[in-house]
C-alpha positions as CSV (number, residue, x, y, z in Angstrom):
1,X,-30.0,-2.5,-6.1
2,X,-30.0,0.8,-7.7
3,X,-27.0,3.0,-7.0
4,X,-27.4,6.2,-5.2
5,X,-26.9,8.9,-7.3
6,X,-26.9,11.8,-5.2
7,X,-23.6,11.8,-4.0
8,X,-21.9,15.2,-4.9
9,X,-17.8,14.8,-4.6
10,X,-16.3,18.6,-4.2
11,X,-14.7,18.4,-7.5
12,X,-13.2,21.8,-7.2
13,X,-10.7,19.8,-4.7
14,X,-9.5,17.4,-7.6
15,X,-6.8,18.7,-9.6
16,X,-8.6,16.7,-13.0
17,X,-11.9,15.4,-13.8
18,X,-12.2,13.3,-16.5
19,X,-15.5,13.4,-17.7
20,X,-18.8,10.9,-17.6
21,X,-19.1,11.1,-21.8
22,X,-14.9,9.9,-22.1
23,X,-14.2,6.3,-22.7
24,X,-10.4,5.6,-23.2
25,X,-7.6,3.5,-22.7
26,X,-4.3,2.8,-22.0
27,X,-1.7,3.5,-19.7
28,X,-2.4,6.7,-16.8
29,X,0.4,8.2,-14.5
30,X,-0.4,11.3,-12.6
31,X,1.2,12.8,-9.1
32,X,-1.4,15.3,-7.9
33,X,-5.5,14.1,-8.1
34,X,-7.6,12.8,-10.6
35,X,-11.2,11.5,-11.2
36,X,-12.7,9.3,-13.2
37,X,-16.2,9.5,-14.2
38,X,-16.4,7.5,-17.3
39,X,-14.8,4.5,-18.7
40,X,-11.2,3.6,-18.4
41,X,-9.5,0.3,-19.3
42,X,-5.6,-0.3,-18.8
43,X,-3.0,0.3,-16.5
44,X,-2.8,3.2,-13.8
45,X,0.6,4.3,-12.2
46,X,0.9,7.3,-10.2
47,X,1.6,8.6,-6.8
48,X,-1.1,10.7,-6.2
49,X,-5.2,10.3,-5.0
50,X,-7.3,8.6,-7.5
51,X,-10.9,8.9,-7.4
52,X,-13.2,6.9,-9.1
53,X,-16.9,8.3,-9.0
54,X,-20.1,6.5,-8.5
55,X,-20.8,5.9,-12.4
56,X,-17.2,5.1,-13.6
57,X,-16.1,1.8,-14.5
58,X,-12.6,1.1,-14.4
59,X,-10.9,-2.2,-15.5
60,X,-7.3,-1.5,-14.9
61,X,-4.3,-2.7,-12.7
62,X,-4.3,-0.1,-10.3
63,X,-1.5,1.6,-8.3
64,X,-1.7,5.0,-6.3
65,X,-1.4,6.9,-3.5
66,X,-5.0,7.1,-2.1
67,X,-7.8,5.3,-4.0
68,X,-11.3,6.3,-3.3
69,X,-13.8,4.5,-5.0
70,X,-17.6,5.0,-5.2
71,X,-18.0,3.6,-8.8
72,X,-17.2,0.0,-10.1
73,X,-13.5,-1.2,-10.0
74,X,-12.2,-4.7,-11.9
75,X,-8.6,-5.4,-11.4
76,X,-6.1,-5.5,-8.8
77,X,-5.4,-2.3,-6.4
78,X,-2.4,-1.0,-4.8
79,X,-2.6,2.0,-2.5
80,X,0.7,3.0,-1.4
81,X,-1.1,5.1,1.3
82,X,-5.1,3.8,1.6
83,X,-7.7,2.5,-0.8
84,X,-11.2,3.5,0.7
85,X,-14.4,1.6,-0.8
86,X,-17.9,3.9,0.0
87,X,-21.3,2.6,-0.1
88,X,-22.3,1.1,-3.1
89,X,-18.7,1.1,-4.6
90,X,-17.8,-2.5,-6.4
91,X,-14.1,-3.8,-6.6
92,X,-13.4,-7.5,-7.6
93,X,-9.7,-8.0,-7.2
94,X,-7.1,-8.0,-5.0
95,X,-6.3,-4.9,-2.2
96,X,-2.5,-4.6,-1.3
97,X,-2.2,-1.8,1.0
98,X,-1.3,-0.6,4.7
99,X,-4.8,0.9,5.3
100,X,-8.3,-0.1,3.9
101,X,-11.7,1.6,4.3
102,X,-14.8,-0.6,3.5
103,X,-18.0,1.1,4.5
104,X,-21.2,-0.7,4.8
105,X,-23.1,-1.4,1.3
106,X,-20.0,-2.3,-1.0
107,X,-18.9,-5.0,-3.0
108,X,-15.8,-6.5,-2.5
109,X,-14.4,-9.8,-3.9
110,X,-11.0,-10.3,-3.9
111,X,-7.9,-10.9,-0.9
112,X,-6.8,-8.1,1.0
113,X,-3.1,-8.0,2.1
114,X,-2.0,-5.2,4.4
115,X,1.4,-3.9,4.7
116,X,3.5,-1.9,7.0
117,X,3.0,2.0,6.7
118,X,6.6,2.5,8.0
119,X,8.9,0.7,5.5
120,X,11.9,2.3,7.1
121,X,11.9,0.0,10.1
122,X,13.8,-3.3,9.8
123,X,11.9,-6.4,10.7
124,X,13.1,-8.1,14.0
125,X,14.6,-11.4,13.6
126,X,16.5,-13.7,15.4
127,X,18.6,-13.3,17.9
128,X,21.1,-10.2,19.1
129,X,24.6,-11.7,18.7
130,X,27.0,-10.4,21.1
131,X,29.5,-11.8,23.5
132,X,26.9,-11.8,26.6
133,X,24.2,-13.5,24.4
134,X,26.6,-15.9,22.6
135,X,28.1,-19.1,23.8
136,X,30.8,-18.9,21.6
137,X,31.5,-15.7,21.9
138,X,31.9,-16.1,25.6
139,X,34.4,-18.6,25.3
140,X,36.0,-16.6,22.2
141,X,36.6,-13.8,24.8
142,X,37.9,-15.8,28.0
143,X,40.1,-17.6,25.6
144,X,41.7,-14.2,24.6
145,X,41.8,-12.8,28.4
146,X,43.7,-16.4,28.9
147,X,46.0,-15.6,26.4
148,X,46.4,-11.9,27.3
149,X,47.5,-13.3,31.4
150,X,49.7,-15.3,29.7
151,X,51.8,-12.6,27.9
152,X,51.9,-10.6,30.7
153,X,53.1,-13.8,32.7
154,X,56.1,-14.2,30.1
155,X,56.7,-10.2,30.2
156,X,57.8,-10.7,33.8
C-alpha cells in the first residue's frame, strides 16, 4: 500500500517545521506547534500541538497537547487534549488520552485508554455521610437531644 503523497498540511499555521532532510535525536519540549517531517528518535515533552507529517518517522515516547499524525509513529502517545491518526498514518503503541480520532485507512496497534477531559471534578464514591443518611449518626443526635431534655429537666 503506497502512501498518499499529496496531502498538503498549511504549514504557514505551524509555528516550526522541521525539515524532511533532518534526522536527530534526543529529548524535544515545545509549548506552541511543531512538525516533523523527518526522522526523530527520543523523548518528546511539551504542551503544545505536534504534528507529524506523512513521511516522518518518529520513535519516541510521546507526550503533548494535540498530536496529529499522518506519518509513522513507534512508541507510546499521551495527548493531554486529543491524538488524531489520518488516513494512512501508523502508530504501534499505546494511546492515553480523553479524545482520539482514527480515520479510516490507519494503522493502529497498541491499547487505547481514555481519560476524563475535566480533571477538576472529583470522582463520586460511596456514600453521603450525614445524620439523615447515617444510622449512627441518627442515634448520635437523639442521644444528644436526650441528654439536652435532661439538663433542662434538672434546670427546673
Amino acid at each position: 500500500m503506497a502512501k498518499d503523497n499529496s496531502l498538503h498540511i498549511d504549514e504557514s499555521m505551524v509555528d516550526t517545521v522541521l525539515a524532511e532532510d533532518l534526522n536527530f535525536q534526543g529529548t524535544m519540549k515545545f509549548t506552541k506547534s511543531l512538525m516533523i517531517k523527518g526522522k526523530f528518535e527520543g523523548q518528546i515533552d511539551a504542551s503544545g500541538h505536534l504534528i507529524i507529517g506523512p513521511n516522518a518517522i518518529v520513535s519516541a515516547t510521546i507526550k503533548a497537547g494535540v498530536i496529529t499524525n499522518y506519518g509513522q509513529i513507534n512508541g507510546n502517545v499521551e495527548g493531554t487534549e486529543r491524538v488524531e491518526l489520518f488516513n494512512h498514518a501508523r502508530l504501534t503503541g499505546d494511546i492515553k488520552t480523553p479524545e482520539v480520532i482514527i480515520e479510516s485507512g490507519c494503522n493502529f496497534n497498541g491499547t487505547c485508554v481514555m481519560s476524563d477531559k475535566r480533571p477538576s471534578q472529583a470522582p463520586v464514591s460511596g456514600q453521603i455521610s450525614t445524620p439523615a443518611a447515617h444510622p449512627q449518626g441518627q442515634s448520635q443526635s437523639s442521644s444528644g437531644q436526650q441528654q439536652q431534655q435532661q439538663q433542662q429537666t434538672h434546670k427546673r
